[in-house]
C-alpha positions as CSV (number, residue, x, y, z in Angstrom):
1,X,-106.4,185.6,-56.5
2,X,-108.7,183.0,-54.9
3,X,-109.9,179.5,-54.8
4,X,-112.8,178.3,-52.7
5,X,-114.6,174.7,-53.5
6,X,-117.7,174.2,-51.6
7,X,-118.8,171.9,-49.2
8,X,-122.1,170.4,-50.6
9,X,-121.9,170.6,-54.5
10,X,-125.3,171.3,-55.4
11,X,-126.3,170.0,-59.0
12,X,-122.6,167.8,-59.0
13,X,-123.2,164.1,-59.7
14,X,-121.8,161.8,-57.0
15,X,-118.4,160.9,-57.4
16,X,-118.0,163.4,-59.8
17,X,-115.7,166.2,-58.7
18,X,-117.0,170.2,-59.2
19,X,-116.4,171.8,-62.5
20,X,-114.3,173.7,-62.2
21,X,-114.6,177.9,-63.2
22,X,-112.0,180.8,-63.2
23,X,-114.1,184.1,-62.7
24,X,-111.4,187.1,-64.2
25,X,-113.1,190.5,-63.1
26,X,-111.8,193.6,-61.3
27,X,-114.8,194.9,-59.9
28,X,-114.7,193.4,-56.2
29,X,-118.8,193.5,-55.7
30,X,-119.0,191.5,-59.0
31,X,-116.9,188.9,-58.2
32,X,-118.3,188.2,-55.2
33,X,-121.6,187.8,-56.7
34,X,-120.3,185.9,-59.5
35,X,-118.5,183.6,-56.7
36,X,-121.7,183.4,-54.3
37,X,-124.0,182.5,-56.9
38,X,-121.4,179.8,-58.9
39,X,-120.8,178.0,-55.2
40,X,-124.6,178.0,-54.4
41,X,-124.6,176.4,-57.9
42,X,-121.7,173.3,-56.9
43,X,-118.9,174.8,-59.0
44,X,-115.6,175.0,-57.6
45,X,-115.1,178.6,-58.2
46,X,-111.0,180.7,-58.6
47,X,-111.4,184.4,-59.0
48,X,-108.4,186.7,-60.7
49,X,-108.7,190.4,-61.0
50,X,-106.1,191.4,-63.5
51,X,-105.4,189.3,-66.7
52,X,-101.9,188.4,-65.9
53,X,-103.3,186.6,-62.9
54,X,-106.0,184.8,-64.6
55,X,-103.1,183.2,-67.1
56,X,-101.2,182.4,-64.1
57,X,-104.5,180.9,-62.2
58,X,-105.5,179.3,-65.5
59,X,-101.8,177.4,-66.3
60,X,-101.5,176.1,-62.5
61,X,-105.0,175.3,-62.1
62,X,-106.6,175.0,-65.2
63,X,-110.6,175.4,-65.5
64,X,-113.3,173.6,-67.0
65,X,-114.4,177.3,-67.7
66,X,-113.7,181.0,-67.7
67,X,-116.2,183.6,-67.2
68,X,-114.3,186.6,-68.2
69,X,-114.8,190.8,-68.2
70,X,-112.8,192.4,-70.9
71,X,-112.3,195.5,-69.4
72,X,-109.6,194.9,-67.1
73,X,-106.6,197.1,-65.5
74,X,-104.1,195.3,-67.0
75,X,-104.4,193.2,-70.3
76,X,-107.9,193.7,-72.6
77,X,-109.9,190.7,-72.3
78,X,-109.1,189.7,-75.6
79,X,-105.9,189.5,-74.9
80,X,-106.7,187.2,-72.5
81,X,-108.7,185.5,-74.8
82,X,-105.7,184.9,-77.3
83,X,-103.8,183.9,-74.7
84,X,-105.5,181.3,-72.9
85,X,-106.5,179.8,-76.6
86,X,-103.0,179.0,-77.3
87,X,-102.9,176.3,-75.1
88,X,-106.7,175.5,-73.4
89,X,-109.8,174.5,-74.7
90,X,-111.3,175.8,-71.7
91,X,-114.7,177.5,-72.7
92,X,-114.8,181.3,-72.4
93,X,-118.0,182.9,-71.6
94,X,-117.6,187.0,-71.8
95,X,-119.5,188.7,-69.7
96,X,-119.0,192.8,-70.4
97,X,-120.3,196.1,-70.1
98,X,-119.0,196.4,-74.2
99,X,-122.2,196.2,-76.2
100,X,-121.2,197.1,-79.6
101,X,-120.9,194.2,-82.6
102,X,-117.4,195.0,-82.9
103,X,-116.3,194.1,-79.4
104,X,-118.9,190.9,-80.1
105,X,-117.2,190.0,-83.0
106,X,-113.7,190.4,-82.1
107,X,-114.6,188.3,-78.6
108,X,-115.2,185.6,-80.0
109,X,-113.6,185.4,-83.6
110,X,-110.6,185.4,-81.0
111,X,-111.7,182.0,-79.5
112,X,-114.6,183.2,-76.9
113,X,-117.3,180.9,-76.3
114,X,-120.5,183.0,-75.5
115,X,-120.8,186.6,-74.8
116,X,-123.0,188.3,-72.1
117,X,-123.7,192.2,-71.4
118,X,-123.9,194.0,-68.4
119,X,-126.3,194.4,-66.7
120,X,-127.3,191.2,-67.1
121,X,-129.7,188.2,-65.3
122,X,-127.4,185.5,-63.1
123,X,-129.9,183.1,-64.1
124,X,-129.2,183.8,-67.9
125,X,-125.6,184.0,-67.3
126,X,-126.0,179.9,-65.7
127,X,-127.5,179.0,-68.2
128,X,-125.2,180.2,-71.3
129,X,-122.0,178.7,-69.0
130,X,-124.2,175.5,-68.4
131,X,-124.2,175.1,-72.2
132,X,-120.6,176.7,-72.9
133,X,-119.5,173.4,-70.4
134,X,-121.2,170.9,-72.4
135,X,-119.9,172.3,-75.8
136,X,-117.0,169.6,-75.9
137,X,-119.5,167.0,-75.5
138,X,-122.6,167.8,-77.5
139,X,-125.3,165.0,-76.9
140,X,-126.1,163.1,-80.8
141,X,-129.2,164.9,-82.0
142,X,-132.7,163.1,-81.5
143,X,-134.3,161.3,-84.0
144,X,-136.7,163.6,-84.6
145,X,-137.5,167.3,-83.6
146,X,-140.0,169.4,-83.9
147,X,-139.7,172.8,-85.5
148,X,-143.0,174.5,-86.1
149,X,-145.5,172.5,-87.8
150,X,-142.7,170.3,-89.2
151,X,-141.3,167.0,-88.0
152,X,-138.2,166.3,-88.8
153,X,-136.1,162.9,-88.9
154,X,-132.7,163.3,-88.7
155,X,-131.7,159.7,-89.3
156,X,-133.8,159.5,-92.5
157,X,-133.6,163.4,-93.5
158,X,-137.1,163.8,-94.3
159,X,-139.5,166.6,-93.2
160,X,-143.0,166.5,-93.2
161,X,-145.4,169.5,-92.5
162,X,-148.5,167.5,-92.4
163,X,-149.3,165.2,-95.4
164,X,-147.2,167.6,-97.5
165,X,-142.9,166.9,-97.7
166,X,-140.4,169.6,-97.5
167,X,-137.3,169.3,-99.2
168,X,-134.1,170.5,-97.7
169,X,-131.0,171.0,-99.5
170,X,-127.7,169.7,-97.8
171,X,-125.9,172.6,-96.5
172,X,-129.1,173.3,-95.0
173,X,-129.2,170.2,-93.1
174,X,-125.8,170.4,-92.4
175,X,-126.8,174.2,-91.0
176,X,-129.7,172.4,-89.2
177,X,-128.5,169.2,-87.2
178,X,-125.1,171.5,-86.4
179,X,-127.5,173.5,-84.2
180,X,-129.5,170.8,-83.4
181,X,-126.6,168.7,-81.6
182,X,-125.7,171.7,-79.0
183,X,-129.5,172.5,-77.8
184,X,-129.8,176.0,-76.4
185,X,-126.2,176.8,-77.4
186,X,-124.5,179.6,-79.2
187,X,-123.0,178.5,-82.2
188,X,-121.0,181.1,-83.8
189,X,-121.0,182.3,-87.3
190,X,-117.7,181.3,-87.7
191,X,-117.8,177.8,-86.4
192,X,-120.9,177.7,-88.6
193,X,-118.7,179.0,-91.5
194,X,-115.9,176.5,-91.2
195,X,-117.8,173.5,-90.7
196,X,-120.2,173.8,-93.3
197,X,-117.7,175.6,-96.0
198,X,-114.4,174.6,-94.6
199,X,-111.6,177.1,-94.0
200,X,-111.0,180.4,-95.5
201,X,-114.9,180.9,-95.2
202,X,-115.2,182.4,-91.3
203,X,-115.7,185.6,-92.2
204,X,-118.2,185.1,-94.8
205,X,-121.6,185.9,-93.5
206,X,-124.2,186.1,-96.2
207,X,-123.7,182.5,-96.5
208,X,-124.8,181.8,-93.8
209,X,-128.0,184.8,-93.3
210,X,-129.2,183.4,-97.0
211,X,-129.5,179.8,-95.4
212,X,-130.7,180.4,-91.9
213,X,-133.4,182.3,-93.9
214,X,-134.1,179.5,-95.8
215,X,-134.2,177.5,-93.3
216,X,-136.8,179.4,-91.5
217,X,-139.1,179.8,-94.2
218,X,-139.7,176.1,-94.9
219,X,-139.4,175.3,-90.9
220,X,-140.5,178.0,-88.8
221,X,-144.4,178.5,-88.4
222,X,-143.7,182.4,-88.5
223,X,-140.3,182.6,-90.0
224,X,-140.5,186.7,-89.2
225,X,-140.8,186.1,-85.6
226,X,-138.7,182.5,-85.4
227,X,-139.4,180.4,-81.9
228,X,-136.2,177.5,-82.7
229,X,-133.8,178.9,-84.9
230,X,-133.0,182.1,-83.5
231,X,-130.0,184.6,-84.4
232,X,-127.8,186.3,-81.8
233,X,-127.0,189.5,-83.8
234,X,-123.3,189.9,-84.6
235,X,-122.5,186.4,-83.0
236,X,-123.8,183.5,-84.2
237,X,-126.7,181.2,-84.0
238,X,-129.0,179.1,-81.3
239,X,-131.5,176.6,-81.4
240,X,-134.4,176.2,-78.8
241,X,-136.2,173.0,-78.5
């Protein structure tokens, strides 16, 4: 187990101390990059190999974020998962070699965040814990977006595609402003699920694949090949401005 904070925090706003993340994987050359590329970045960066050592790092040190493998020699990552969601809010961003839906799924119906497969681009990997760190803080939507050929006010709920109005029903504005207030974040299906319909729903998908398609059709220029509202197959949901 490590801890390192650098020097000159790159990207952190003065005065404001480094966020803080607990990289949890076994493989040694990973880590290190994972460590290399978080400092070059201005995180403060703990590393733990097993999962019984991430806990430990995690309770006396606790992170603004976890970037976690779930194949470790001790305790699956979902364990670890579990675990840590007992008593932190702490994002979780999963980064595995595991690229079946079931492992996706499980991940994060457990309490992970986002979920990342090897191999994989650092730079995507930034990005998804740059918006995994802001999830606790989502930004209020703008006033208007632009989806399309549509233009949408929030505040007044009215869409226009041209001269011509569109009419959204309200779970479908509910769906929309849900992703619009966490730009370029996953939203899970089953955060989706239990703020739209409430608990008891999270596991109830269609809803959710009926509306998005909705959605699209009245929003999206080509709702076949959608540029906003985009699905991350067996997880959840994004939008891209």
């Amino acid at each position: 187990m490590a801890a390192e904070t650098p020097g000159q925090e790159a990207g952190t706003p003065a005065g404001h101390p480094p966020a803080r993340v607990l990289v949890v994987e076994d493989e040694a050359a990973m880590s290190r990059a994972l460590r290399i590329n978080l400092r070059a970045r201005g995180y403060a960066v703990a590393t733990a190999r097993t999962g019984r050592e991430a806990l430990a790092e995690a309770s006396a040190h606790p992170p603004d974020a976890v970037i976690l493998d779930l194949g470790l020699p001790d305790l699956d990552g979902v364990e670890v998962i579990r675990e840590l969601r007992g008593w932190s809010r702490a994002p979780v961003v999963v980064l595995s070699g595991r690229t079946g839906s079931g492992d996706k799924i499980t991940a994060l119906d457990s309490g992970a965040d986002d979920y990342v497969t090897k191999p994989f681009a650092m730079a995507e990997l930034l990005a998804r814990l740059r918006a995994a760190l802001q999830r606790d803080d989502p930004a209020p939507p703008p006033a208007r977006v632009t989806i399309g050929r549509c233009e949408i006010d929030l505040a007044a709920r009215t869409v226009q595609e041209g001269t011509r109005t569109v009419r959204l029903t309200p779970t479908q504005w509910q769906l929309l402003e849900i992703l619009v207030r966490h730009p370029g974040q996953l939203v899970s299906s089953q955060r989706l699920l239990t703020e739209i319909w409430g608990p008891g729903y999270e596991r109830d998908r269609r809803y959710l694949r009926f509306h998005m398609a909705a959605l699209r059709r009245k929003l999206e220029a080509d709702p076949s090949r959608p540029r906003h509202l985009l699905t991350e197959p067996a997880m959840g949901y994004r939008y891209r401005p």
